[in-house]
C-alpha positions in Angstrom: 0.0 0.0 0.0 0.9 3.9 0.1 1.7 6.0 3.0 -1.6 7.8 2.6 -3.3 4.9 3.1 -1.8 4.0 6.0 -1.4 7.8 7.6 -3.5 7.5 10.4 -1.8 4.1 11.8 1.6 5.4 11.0 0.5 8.8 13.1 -0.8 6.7 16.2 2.5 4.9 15.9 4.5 7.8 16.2 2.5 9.3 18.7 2.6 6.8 21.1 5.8 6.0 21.3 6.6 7.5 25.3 9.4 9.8 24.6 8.7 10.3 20.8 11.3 10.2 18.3 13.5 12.5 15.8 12.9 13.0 12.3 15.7 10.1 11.4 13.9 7.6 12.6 10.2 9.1 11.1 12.8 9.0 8.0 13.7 5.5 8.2 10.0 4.9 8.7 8.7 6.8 6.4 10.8 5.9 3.1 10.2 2.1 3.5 7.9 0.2 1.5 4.2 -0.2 3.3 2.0 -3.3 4.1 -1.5 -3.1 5.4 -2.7 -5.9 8.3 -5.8 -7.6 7.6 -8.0 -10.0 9.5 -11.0 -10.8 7.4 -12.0 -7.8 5.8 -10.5 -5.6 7.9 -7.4 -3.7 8.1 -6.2 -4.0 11.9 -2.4 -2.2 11.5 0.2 -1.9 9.3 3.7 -2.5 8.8 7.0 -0.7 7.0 10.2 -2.4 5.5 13.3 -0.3 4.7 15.3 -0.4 1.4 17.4 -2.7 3.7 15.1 -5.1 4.3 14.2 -4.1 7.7 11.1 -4.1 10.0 11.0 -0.5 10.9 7.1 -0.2 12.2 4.3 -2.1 13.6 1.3 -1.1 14.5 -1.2 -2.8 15.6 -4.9 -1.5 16.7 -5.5 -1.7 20.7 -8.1 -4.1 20.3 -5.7 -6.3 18.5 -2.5 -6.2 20.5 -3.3 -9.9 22.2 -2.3 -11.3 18.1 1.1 -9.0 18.3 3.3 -11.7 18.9 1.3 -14.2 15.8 1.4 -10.8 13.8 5.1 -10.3 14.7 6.1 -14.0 13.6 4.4 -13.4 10.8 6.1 -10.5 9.6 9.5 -11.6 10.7 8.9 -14.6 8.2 7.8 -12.3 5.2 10.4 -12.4 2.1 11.5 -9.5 2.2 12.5 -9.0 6.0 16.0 -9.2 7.4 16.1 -7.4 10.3 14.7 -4.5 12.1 15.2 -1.0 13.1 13.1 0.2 15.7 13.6 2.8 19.0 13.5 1.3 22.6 10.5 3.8 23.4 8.4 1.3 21.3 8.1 -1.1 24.4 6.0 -4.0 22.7 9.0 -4.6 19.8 11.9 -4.1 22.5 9.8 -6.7 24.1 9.9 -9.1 21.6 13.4 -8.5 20.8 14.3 -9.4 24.6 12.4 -12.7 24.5 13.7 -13.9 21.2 17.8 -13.1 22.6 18.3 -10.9 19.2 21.6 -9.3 19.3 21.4 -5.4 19.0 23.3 -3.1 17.8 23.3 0.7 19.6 22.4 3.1 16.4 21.7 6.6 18.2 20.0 8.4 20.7 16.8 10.7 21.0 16.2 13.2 22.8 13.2 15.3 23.7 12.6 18.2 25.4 11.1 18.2 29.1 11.9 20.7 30.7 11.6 24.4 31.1 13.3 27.2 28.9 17.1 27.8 29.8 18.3 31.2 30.0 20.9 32.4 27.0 22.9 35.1 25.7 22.4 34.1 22.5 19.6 36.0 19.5 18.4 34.3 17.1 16.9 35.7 14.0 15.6 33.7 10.9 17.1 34.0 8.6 16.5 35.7 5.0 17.2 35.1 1.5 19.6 38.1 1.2 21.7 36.0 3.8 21.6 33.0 1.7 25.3 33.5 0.0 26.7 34.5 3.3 25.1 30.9 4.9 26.2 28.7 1.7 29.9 30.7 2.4 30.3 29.8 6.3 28.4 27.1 6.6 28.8 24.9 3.3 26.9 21.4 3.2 25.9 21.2 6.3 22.2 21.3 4.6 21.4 20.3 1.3 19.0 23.0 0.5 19.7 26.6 2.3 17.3 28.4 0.0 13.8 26.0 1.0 14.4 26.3 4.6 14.9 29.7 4.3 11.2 29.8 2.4 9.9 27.6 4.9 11.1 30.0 7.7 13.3 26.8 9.3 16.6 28.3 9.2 17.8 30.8 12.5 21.1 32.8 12.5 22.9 33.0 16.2 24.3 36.3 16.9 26.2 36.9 20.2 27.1 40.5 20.9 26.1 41.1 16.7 28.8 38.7 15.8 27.5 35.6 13.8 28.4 32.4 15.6 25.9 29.6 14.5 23.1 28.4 12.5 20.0 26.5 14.0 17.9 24.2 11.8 14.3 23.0 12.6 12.9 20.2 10.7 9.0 20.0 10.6 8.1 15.8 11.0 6.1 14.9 8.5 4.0 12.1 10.2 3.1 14.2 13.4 2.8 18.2 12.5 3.3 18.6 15.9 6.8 17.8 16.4 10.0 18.9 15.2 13.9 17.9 15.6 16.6 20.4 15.8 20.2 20.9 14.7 22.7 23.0 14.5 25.8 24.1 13.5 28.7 26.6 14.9 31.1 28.4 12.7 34.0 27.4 12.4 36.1 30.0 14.1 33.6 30.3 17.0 33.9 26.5 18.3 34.8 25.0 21.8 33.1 28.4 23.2 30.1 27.3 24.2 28.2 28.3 21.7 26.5 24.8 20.5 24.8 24.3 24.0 23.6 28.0 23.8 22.1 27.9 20.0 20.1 25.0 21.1 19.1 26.8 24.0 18.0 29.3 21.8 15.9 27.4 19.2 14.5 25.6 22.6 13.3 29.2 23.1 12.0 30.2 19.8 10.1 26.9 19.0 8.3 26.5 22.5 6.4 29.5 21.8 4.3 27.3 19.5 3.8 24.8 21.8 5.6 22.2 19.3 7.1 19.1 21.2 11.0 19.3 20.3 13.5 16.6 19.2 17.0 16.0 18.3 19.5 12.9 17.6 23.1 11.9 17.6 24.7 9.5 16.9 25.5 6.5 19.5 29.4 7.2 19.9 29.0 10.9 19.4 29.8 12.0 23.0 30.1 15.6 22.1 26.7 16.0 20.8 25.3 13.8 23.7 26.6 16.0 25.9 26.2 19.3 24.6 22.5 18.2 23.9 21.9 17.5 27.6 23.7 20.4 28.9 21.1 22.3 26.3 18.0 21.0 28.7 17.2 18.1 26.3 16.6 14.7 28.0 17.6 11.5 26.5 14.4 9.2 26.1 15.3 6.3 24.1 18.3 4.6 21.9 18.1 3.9 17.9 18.7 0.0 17.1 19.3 -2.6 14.6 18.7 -6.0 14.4 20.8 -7.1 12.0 20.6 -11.0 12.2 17.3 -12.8 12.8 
């Protein structure tokens, strides 16, 4: 089946997953190929498999959740699966991953944010295509595409005392409008200052006043970001993994 047709499940997925998830794992999700679950005539949940060949969502309806494990050995015996990549916040696959002894392998973490706004010295302004050679200039690939998210207003320039120092990204999800992940980058010239746990703070700021629920991800063995991320006011709320060997 499409996405479309499958929207809602994939939404109630995402949505009840206890401490959410960042818009690499929706990604992973959301570019896999999509399987509806039907008992008679009825579609009861749905399931996603990655260009790897990789369980990467299962949803089943409430009143259905007693067949989880049946539906589970099911789809672990489909062709096409050879693995899975799921988050530890979905607690019925972790589950089932525990009882079966699969080995897994530590991807990344998530984090979301809890807590209340942290106090910076750092202004952020969004930023505007007349900055969009200046951002391409400091900043280089960092992004793929400077001059969308400066149309979609998802780009913010961090200024300390007027002096440029960093660039904030927010990424809309596409499952759940009502999250977003966050990144970021420092120039060059401004790094080990401080500055990456202050831009966050700072994005923290600016996106709260919508009342979104913010995101972000690093990798596993990215200490850095882990820490700058948690010294930011984001909490860590569940680990990206891989099944690699069923």
């Amino acid at each position: 089946t499409t996405m479309y047709e499958v929207e809602q499940y994939l939404y109630n997925y995402i949505s009840e997953l206890s401490g959410g998830c960042d818009d690499f794992f929706e990604d992973i999700i959301i570019k896999g190929t999509f399987y509806k679950i039907i008992e008679g005539e009825k579609v009861i949940g749905v399931f996603s498999i990655t260009n790897s060949n990789k369980l990467s969502c299962l949803y089943v309806e409430h009143r259905y959740r007693v067949l989880y494990e049946r539906i589970l050995d099911k789809v672990l015996n489909f062709n096409e699966v050879r693995g899975i990549s799921t988050i530890t916040t979905d607690s019925l696959m972790i589950s089932e991953i525990i009882r079966r002894n699969y080995t897994i392998i530590k991807h990344a973490y998530n984090f979301k944010f809890l807590g209340n706004c942290m106090p910076t010295n750092i202004v952020m302004k969004e930023a505007s295509p007349s900055d969009l050679e200046m951002i391409e200039s400091v900043f280089g690939d960092f992004l793929s595409s400077y001059e969308d998210k400066i149309y979609r207003k998802e780009l913010l320039l961090g200024y300390v005392e007027g002096e440029l120092v960093s660039l904030g990204n927010i990424e809309y999800h596409t499952l759940n409008k009502e999250m977003v992940s966050i990144g970021i980058m420092v120039k060059e010239d401004q790094r080990y200052n401080g500055y990456g746990v202050e831009t966050i703070k700072g994005l923290i700021a600016e996106i709260s006043r919508k009342n979104l629920s913010i995101h972000a991800g690093c990798w596993y063995y990215n200490h850095a970001s882990k820490k700058t991320l948690l010294k930011a006011g984001m909490a860590m709320t569940g680990i990206l993994i891989r099944v690699d060997e069923l």
